[in-house]
C-alpha positions in Angstrom: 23.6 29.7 -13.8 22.0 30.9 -10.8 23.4 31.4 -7.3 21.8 29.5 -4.6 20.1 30.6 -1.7 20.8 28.2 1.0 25.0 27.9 0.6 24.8 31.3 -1.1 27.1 30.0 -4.0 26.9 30.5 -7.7 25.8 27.4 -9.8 27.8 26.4 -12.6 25.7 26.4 -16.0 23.8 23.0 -17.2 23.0 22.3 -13.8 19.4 21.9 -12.9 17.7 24.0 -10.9 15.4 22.4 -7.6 12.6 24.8 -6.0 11.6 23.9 -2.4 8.7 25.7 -1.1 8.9 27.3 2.3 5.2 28.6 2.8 2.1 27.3 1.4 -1.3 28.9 2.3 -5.1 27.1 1.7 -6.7 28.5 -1.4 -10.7 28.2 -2.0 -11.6 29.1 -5.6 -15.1 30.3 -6.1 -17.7 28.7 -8.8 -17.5 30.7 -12.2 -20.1 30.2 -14.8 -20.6 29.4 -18.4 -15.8 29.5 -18.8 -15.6 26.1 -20.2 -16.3 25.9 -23.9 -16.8 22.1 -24.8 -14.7 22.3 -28.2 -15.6 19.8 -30.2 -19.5 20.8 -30.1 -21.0 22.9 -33.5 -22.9 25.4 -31.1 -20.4 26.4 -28.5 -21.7 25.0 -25.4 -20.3 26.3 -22.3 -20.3 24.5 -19.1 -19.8 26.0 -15.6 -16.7 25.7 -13.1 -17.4 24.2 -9.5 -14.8 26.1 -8.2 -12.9 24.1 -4.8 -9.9 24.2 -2.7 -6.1 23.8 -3.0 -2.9 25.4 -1.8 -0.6 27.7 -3.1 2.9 28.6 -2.5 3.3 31.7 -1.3 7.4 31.2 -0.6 10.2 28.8 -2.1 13.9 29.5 -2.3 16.2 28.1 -5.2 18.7 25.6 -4.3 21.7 23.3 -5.8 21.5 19.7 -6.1 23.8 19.0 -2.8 21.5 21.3 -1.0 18.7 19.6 -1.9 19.2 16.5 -0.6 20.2 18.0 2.6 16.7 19.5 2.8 14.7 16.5 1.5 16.2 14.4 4.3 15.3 17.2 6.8 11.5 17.7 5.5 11.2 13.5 4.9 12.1 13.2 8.9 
């Protein structure tokens, strides 16, 4: 049960709950080294990170299946 915060009403139980982000922000991860530890070698070998870039969501409201599809439609257009 949860209560939805696009029509504000409370969602009955056994229904699924949709996220739908509002905000995302870029994300660069820096290089880390020797944090991957190869498991299946006897001496525990440890290879670096590159590091990269990706996004994260900073905000996403919770909403029922009918206003999902009302905001799919509006982000597809």
């Amino acid at each position: 049960m949860f209560i939805c915060q696009q029509c504000n009403i409370q969602v009955p139980p056994h229904i699924p709950l949709n996220l739908i982000p509002l905000q995302t922000r870029n994300k660069k991860y820096p290089a880390r080294a020797n944090v991957n530890r190869e498991v299946h070698s006897a001496p525990a070998n440890h290879k670096n990170d590159p590091g990269g870039s990706g996004t994260e969501i900073v905000q996403e409201i919770r909403v029922c299946p009918d206003c999902y599809a009302k905001l799919k439609t509006k982000l597809s257009k």
